[in-house]
C-alpha positions in Angstrom: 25.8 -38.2 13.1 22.8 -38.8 10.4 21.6 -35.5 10.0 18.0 -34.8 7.9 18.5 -32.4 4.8 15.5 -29.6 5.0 13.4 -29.9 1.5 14.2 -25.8 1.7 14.3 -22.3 3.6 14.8 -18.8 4.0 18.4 -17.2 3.2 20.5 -14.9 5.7 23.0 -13.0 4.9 26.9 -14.7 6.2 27.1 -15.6 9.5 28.0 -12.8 12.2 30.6 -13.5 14.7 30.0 -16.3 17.3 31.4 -18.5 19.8 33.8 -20.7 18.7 33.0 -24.4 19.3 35.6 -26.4 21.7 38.3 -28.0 19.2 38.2 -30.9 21.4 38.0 -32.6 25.0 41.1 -30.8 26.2 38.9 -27.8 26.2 39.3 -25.6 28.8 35.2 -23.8 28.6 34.3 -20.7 28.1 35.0 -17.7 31.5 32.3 -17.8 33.7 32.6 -14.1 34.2 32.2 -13.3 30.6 28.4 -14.7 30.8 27.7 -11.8 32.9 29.0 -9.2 30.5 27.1 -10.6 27.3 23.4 -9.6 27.5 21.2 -10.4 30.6 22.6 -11.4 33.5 21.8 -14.3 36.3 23.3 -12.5 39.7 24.4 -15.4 40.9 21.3 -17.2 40.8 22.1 -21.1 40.7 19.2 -21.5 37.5 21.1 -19.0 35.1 24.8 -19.3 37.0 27.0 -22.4 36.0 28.5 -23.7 38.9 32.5 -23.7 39.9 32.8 -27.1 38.7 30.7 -26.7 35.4 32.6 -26.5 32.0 31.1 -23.5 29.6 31.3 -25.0 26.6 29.2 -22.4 24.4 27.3 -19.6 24.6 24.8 -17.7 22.0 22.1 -15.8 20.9 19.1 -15.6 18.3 20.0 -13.6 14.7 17.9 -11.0 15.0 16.5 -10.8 11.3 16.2 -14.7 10.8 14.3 -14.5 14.7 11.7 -12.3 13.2 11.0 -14.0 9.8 10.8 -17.3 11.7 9.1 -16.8 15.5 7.1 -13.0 14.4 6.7 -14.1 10.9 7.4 -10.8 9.5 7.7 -12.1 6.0 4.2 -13.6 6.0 2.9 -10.4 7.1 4.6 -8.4 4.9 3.2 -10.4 2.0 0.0 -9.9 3.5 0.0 -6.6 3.9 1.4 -5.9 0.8 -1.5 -8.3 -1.0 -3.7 -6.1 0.7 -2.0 -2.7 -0.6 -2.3 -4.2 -4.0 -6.0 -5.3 -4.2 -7.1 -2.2 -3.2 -5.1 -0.5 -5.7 -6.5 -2.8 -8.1 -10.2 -1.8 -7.0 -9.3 1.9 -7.7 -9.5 2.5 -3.9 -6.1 4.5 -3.2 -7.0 5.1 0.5 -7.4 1.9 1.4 -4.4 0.7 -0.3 -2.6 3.6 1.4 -3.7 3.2 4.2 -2.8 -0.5 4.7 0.7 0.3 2.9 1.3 2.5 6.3 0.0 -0.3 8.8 2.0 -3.2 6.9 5.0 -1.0 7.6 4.5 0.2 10.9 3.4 -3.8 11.8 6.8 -5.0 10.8 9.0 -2.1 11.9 7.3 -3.0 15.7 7.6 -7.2 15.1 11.5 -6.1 14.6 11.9 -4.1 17.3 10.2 -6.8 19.1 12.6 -9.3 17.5 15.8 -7.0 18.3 14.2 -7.2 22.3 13.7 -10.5 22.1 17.5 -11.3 20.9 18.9 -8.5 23.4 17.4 -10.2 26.3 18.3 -14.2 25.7 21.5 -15.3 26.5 21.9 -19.2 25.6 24.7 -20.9 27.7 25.9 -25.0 27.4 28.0 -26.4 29.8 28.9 -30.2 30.5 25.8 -31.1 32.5 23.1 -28.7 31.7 21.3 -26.2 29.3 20.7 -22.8 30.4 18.4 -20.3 28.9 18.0 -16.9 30.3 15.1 -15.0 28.4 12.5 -13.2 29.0 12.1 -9.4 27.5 9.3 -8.2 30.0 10.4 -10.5 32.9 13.3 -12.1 32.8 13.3 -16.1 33.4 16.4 -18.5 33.9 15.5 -22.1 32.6 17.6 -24.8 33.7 17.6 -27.8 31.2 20.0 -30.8 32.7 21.1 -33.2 29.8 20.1 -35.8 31.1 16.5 -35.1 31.2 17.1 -34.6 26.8 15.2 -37.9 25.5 15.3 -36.3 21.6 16.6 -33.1 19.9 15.4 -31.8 16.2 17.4 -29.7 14.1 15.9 -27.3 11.1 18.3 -25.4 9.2 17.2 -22.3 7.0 18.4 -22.7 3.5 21.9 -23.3 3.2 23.6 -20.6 5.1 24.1 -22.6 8.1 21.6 -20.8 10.8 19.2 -22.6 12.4 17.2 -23.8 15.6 17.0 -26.9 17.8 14.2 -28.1 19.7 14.4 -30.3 22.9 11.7 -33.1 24.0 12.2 -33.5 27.7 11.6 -36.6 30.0 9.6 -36.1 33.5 6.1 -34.4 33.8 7.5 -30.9 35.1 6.9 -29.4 32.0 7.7 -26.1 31.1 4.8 -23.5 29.6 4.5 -22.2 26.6 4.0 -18.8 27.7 6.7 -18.9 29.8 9.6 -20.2 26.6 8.0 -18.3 24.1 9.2 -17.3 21.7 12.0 -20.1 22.4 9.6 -23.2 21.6 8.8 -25.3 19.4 5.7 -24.3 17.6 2.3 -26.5 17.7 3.8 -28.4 20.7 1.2 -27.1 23.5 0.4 -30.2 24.8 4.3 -31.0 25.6 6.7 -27.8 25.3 9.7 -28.4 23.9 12.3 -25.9 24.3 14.0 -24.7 21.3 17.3 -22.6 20.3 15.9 -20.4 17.6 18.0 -18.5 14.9 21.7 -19.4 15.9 24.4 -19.7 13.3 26.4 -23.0 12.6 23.3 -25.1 14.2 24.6 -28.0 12.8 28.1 -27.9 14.3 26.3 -27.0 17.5 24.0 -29.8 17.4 27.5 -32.0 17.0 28.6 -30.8 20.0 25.2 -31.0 22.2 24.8 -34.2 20.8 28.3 -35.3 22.1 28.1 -33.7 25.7 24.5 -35.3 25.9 25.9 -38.7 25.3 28.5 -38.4 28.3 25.0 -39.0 30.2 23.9 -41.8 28.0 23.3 -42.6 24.7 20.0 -40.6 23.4 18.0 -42.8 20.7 16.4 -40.1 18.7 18.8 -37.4 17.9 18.6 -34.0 15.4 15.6 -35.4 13.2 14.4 -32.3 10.7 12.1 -30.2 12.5 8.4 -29.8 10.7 6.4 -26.6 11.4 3.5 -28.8 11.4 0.7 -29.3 14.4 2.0 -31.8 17.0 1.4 -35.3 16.4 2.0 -38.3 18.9 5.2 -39.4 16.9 8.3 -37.5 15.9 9.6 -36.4 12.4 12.2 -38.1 10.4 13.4 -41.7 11.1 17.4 -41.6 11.0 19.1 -41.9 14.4 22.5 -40.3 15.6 22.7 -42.3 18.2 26.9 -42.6 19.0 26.8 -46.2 19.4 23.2 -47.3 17.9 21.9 -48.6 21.1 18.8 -46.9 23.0 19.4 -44.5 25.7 19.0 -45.5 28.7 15.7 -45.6 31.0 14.4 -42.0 32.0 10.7 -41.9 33.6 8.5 -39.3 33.0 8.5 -39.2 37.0 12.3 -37.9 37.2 12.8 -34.1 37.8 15.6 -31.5 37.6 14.1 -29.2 34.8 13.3 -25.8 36.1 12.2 -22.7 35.3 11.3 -18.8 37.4 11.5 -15.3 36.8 14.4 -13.7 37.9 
């Protein structure tokens, strides 16, 4: 698989612990049971519960600190603030600069703590046939992603560490809002919402092994392209495929259906 290097990015500190990845097809999945003692849970609801007959192959959740320098921008706004801090000091006008000192910190103490919700309350889950994404720190929401509805999937990594996110485009016209993903969407995609991964660690080996259960529904043609924080444009970014066998994938109108998404 042709994967995009990113021109550059932020640094994390070393990986924490994850999920292994199945070794291989004799893979048994993950315990079904153990998705309802790892953050939120689904109660049995068919959107957040893999069926009996549904392989578990992995199971994560956003990095807290990389989640709030890349979706609540906490870097940028520390900079800001801090730019702030320092021109009033530079005017002679030490209230001011105090002043903003204390909201700069106080603004990014609260966009962690939302960031640490945020990551509490999400519990991604990837079986054979479908992505599920349970979210949702004020009301929680199960999103049900069948992989056959994938018609592209972008990669980013952040610096060299390994962490990343990946961002789905999704056949049919039951689209999925932004307000109800975020902050698990690709940003500047309002028109079309594309559901993302955000912050997970080893993205790249998990985008080997999404791309490779994807293709047991059909080949997709554009795979794991580099993901551009741009505004949305009408084409997609980067040009090399990872498409197992090189041919396109096969036919999936925008009328098909099977994505869904509810509160809990």
């Amino acid at each position: 698989m042709a994967l995009m290097e990113p021109a550059g990015g932020v640094t994390d500190p070393p990986p924490a612990a994850a999920t292994p990845l199945p070794a291989g097809s004799g893979h048994d999945g993950l315990d079904h049971a153990a998705l309802e003692e790892d953050g939120p849970k689904a109660f049995g609801d068919r959107l957040g519960t893999p069926a009996a007959d549904e392989k578990v192959l992995w199971k994560g959740r956003p990095t807290i600190g990389l989640l709030a320098r890349t979706a609540f921008h906490t870097r940028t706004l520390g900079f800001y603030m801090a730019a702030l801090t320092l021109i009033a000091l530079a005017t002679g006008n030490t209230n001011a600069a105090i002043v903003a000192a204390v909201l700069g910190v106080v603004l990014i103490a609260l966009l962690h703590v939302l960031a640490w919700a945020s990551a509490r309350t999400t519990l991604y889950i990837l079986t054979d046939t479908r992505l599920i994404m349970r979210i949702g720190m004020a009301i929680e929401t199960r999103i049900n992603i069948p992989l056959k509805q994938v018609i592209a999937a972008d990669l980013r990594l952040h610096g060299t560490t390994g962490y990343g996110d990946i961002a789905f485009d999704l056949a049919g016209d039951r689209l999925l809002g932004v307000a109800l993903l975020w902050p698990h969407v690709r940003p500047w995609h309002f028109a079309r919402p594309q559901p993302m991964l955000r912050a997970l660690p080893d993205a790249a080996a998990l985008a080997q092994l999404i791309a490779a259960t994807r293709a047991q529904h059909g080949a997709i043609a554009r795979n794991l392209t580099e993901i551009k924080d741009t505004a949305a444009t009408t084409g997609h970014t980067g040009t090399q495929s990872a498409a197992p066998s090189g041919r396109l994938a096969p036919a999936l109108h925008r009328g098909d259906t099977g994505f869904e998404g509810a509160p809990a």
